[in-house]
C-alpha positions in Angstrom: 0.0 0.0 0.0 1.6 3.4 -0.7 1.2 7.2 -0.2 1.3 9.7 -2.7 5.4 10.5 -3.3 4.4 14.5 -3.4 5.1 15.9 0.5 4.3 19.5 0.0 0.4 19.8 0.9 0.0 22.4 -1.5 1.2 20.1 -4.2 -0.5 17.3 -2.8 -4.1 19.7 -3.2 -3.0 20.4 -6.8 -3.0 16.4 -7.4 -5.6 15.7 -5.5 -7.8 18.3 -7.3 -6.3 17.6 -10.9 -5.0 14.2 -11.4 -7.9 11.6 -13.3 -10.4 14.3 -12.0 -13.5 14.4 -14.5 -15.7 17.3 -12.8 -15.5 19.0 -9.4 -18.9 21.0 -7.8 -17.7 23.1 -5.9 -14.2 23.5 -6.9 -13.7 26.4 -5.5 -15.3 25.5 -2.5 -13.8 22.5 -2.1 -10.1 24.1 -2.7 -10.7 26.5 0.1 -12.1 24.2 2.2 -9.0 22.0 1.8 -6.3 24.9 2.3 -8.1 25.9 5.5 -7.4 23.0 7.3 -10.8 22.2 8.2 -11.3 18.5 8.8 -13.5 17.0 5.9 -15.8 14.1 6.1 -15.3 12.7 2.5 -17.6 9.9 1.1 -17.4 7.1 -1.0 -20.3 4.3 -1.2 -19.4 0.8 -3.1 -22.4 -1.6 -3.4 -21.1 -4.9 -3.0 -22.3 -6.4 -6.3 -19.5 -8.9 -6.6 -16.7 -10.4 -4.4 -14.3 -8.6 -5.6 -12.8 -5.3 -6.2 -11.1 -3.8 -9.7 -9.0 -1.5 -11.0 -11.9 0.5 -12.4 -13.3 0.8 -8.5 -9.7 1.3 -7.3 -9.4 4.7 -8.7 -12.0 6.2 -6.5 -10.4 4.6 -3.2 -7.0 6.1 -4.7 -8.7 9.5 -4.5 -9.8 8.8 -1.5 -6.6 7.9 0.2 -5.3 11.2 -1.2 -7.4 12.7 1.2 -6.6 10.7 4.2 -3.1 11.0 3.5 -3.9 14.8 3.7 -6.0 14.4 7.2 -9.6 13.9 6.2 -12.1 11.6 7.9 -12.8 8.9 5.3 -16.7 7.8 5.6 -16.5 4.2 3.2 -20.6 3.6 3.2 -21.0 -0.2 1.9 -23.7 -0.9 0.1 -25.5 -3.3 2.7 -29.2 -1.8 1.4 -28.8 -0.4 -1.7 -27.1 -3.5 -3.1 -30.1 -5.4 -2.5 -32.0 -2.9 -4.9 -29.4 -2.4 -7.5 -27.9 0.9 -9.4 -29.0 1.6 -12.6 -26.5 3.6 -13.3 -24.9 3.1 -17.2 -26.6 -0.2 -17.0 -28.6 -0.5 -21.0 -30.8 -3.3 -18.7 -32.8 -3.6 -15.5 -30.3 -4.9 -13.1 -31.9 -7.6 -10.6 -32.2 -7.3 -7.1 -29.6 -9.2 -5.0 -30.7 -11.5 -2.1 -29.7 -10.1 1.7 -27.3 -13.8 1.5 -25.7 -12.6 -1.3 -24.8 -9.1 -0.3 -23.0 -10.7 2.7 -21.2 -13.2 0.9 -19.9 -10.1 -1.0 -18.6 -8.5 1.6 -16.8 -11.2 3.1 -13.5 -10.0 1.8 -13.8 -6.5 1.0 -12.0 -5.6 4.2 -8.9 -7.3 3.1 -8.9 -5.9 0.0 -10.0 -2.3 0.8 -6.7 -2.8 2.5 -4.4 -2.7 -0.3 -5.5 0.9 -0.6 -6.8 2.2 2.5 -5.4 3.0 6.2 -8.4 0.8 7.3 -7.6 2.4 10.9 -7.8 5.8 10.0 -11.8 4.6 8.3 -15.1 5.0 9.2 -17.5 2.1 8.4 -21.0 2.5 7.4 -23.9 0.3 6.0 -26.7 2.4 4.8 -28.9 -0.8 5.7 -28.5 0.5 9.3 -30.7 3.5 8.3 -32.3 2.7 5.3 -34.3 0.1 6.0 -36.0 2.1 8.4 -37.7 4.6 6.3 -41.1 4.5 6.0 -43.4 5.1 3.2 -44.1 8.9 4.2 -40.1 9.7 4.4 -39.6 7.8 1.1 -43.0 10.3 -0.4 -41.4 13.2 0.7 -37.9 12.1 -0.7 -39.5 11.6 -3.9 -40.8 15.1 -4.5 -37.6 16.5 -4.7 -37.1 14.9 -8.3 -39.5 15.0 -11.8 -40.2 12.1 -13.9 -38.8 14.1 -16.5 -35.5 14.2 -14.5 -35.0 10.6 -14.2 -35.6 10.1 -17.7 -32.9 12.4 -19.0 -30.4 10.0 -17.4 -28.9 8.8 -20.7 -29.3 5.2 -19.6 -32.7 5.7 -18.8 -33.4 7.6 -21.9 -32.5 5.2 -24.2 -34.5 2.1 -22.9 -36.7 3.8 -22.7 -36.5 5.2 -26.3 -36.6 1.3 -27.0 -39.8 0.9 -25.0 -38.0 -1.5 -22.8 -39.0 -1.5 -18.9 -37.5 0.1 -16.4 -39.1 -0.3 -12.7 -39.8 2.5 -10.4 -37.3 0.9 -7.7 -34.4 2.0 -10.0 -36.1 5.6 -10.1 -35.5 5.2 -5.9 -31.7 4.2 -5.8 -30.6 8.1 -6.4 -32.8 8.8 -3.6 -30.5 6.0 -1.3 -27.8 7.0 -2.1 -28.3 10.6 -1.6 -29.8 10.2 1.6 -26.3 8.2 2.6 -25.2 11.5 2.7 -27.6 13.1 5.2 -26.9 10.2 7.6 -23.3 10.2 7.8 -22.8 13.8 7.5 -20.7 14.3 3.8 -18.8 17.3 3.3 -17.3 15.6 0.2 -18.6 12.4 -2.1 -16.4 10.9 -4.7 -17.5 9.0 -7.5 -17.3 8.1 -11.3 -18.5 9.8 -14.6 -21.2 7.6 -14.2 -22.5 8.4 -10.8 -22.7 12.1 -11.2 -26.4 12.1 -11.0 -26.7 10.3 -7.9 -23.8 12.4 -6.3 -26.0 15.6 -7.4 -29.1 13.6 -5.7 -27.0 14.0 -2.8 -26.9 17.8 -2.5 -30.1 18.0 -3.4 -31.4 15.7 -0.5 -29.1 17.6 1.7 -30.7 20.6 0.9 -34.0 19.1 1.7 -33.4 18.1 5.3 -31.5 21.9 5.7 -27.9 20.9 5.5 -24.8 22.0 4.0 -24.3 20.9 0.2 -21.5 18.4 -0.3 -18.8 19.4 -3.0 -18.5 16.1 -5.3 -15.4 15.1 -7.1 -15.4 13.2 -9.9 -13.1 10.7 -11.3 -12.2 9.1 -14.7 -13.6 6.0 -15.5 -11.2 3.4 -16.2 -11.8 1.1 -19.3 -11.3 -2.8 -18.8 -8.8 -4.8 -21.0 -10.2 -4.9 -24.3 -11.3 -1.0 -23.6 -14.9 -1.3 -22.8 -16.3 0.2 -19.5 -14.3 -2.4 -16.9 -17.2 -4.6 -15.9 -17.1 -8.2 -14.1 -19.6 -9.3 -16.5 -18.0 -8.5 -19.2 -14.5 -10.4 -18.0 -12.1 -7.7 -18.7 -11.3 -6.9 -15.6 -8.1 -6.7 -13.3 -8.9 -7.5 -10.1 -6.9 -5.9 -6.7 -7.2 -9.4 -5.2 -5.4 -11.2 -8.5 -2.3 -12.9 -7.7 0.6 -11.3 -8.9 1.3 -13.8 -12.0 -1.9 -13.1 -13.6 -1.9 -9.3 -12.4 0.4 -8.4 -14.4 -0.2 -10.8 -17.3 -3.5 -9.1 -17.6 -1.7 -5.3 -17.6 0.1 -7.0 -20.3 -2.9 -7.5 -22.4 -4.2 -4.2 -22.0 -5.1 -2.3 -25.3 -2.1 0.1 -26.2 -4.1 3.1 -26.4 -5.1 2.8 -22.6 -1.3 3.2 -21.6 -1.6 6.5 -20.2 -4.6 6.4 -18.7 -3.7 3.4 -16.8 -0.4 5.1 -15.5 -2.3 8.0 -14.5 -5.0 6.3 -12.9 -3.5 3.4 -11.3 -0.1 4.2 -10.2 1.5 6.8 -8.4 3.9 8.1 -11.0 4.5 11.8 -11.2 2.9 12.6 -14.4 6.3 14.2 -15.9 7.6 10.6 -15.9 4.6 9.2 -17.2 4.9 11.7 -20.5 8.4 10.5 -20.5 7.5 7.3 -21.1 4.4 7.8 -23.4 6.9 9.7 -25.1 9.5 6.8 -25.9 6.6 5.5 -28.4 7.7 1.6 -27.1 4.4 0.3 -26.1 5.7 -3.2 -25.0 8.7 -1.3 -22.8 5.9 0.8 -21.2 3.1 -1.6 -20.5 6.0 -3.5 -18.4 7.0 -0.9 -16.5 2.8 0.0 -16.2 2.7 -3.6 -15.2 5.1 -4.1 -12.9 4.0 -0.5 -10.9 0.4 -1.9 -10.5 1.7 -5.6 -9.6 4.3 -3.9 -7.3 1.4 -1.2 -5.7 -0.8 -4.5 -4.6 1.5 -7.2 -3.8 5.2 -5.8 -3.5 8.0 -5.1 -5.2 9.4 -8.6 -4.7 5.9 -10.3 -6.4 6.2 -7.8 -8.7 9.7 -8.6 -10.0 8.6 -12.4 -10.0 5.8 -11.6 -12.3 7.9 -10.3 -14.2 10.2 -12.9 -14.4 7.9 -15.2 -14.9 6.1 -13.4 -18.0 9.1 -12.9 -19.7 9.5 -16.8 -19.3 6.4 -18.2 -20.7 5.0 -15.1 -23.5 8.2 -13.7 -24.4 10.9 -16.4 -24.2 7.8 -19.0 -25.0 8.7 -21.2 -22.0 6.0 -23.2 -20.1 6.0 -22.1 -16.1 8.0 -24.5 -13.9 6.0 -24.2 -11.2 3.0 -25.7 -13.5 -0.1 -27.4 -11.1 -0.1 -31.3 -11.7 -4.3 -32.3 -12.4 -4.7 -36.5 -12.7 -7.0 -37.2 -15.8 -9.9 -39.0 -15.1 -9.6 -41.4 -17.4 -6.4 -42.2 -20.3 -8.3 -41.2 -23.1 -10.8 -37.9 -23.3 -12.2 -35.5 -25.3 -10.5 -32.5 -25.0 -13.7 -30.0 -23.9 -14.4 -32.7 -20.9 -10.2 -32.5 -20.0 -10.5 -28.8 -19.9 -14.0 -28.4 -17.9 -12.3 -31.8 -15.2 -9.5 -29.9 -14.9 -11.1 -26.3 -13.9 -9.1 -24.4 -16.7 -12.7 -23.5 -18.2 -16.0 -22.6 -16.4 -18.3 -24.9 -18.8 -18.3 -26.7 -21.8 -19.1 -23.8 -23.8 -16.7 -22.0 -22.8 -14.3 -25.1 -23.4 -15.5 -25.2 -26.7 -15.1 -21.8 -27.1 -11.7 -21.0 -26.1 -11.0 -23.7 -28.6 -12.7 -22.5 -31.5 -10.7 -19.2 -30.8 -7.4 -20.5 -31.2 -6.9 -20.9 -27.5 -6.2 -24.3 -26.4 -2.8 -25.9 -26.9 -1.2 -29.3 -26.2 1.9 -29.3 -25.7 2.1 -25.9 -27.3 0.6 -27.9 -30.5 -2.9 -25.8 -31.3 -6.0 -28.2 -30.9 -8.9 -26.9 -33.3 -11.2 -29.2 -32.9 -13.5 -29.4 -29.7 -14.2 -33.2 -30.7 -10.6 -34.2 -30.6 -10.1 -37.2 -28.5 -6.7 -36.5 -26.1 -4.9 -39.9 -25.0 -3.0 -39.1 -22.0 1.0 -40.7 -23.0 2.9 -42.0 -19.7 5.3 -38.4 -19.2 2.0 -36.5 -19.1 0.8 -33.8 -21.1 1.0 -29.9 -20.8 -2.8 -28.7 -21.3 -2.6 -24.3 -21.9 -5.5 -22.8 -22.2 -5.6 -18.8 -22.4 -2.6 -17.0 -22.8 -2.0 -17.8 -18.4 -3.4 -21.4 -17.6 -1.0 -24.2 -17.6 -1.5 -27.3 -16.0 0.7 -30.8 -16.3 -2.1 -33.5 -17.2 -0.9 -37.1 -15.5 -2.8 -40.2 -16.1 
């Protein structure tokens, strides 16, 4: 876990303010507020939707250790309620409701890994299930009044299914309502969020306003695309997770579309942004995603784990050697089809995807291509080396 490298405060404000920073209301509100050594209670609120944190949700706890390193009272509201009811928030399709089980199998680990970023000692932990769920339907009327039909439906997510006359329920009209009223109960004098939150941040201030408090200022952050530069989404697979181990960290760094180099060194690493130009500049994409690669690997797990990710990437996708640390799986039986090998030995999800991964050039034996999901594999007495993907290798025993 590390610090920003600036030790100047005013500097420190000028990154803090500047660096992957979208939109600011109030900046200069906010600046003055951060120059007069007031105290700030700054918010951040992560629904946990999944077990496990990204890159694209690290940014925002990045920002937000900026301001603890600076003094500021971090407020990190989990999601306990509102995960249950689901953001709509740049989603083209209703998103379904989670189960209370779920949400708390979620959550199981996000302490750990809200680690790698935060000083969890220097947090303050809330779950907006402590207050939301007791609302009733009179609070929740009044809340309501403070936003149009007509408002809702400019959201651009909102206005396009519904251009398509697909449905969208009136519990997703009620989320911005959550989430601003997070802010009443714990107090914000700053929220921090993505591009695409920026209307439930306003909803917010406006709530605030409602109940006679002081506005919070709202920063918002870049958005970092995923892999294959879509908007980084678990669903979609191209994500990095925080929680990855260090091999496939940085093999997945390495496989990050060339065009996102900078915007990953600026939004993932702590870099001065001289030396990021510098080495943007050098126009050697392979040099630079290594060095991006080994930063992010090194940020999570060390520079040790870093520098044997390396090592070991250079090894298998550059020097085209297979891993020697390779897991050992026993076949099930001598001879197999080759989709049944993959699925028995966990290097695919399903058969589809077995099949898939094949069809796509994918699957290798012995570094000899296999393009045919039908193929029948007979396991020889020295084994077999099954890769599938560009990481998975395993040593296939009879």
């Amino acid at each position: 876990m590390k610090s920003s490298k600036r030790t100047n405060k005013e500097d420190k404000i000028a990154d803090l303010l500047s660096r992957g920073v979208a939109e600011i209301i109030d900046r200069e509100h906010l600046e003055k507020a951060l120059k007069s050594g007031k105290r700030l209670r700054v918010k951040l609120g992560i629904d946990p939707t999944g077990a496990k944190i990204h890159l694209g949700r690290a940014v925002a706890l990045r920002k937000l250790r900026e301001f603890q390193d600076l003094g500021h009272k971090v407020v990190l509201v989990i999601g306990g309620f509102t995960a249950q009811i689901g953001d709509p928030s740049d989603k083209l399709s209703k998103r379904p409701m989670l189960s209370e089980a779920a949400v708390r199998k979620n959550m199981t680990d996000y302490k750990r890994q809200l680690g790698k970023i935060l000083d969890l000692r220097k947090v303050e932990f809330r779950n907006n299930n402590d207050w939301l769920r007791k609302l009733n339907f009179k609070e929740i009327a009044n809340l309501a009044e403070s936003f149009s039909v007509l408002q809702m439906l400019e959201r651009r997510n909102f206005k396009d299914r519904f251009s398509r006359r697909e449905e969208i329920s009136l519990r997703e009209f009620l989320y911005p309502l959550m989430q601003g009223y997070d802010s009443v109960a714990i107090k914000a004098d700053v929220e921090l969020g993505g591009t695409d939150q920026l209307f439930n941040l306003m909803a917010g201030r406006t709530i605030q306003k409602y109940y006679g408090k002081k506005e919070q200022d709202i920063l918002v952050n870049e958005m970092l695309e995923g892999t294959d530069g879509r908007k980084m989404s678990t669903s979609w697979g191209n994500v990095i997770n925080i929680s990855d181990e260090p091999n496939d960290m940085y093999g997945k760094v390495m496989a990050v579309d060339d065009k996102l180099i900078p915007k990953y060194f600026l939004l993932c690493t702590d870099l001065p942004e001289e030396e990021i130009e510098s080495i943007v500049a050098s126009n050697n994409p392979r040099d630079a995603k290594a060095k991006l690669a080994w930063e992010i690997t090194a940020y999570y797990h060390g520079d040790e784990a870093a520098k044997g990710a390396e090592s070991h990437f250079n090894r298998v996708f550059r020097e085209k050697e297979v891993p020697l640390d390779i897991e050992t799986f026993k076949a099930p039986f001598p001879k197999t089809n080759i989709v049944d090998l993959i699925v028995a030995a966990e290097m695919a999800a399903s058969r589809s995807e077995a099949k898939r991964l094949i069809e796509q050039g994918g699957v290798s034996v012995d570094e000899k291509k296999i393009n045919d999901p039908y193929q029948t594999i007979e396991i020889p007495t020295k084994g077999i080396v099954l890769q599938v993907g560009k990481r998975k290798f395993k040593k296939i025993v009879k």
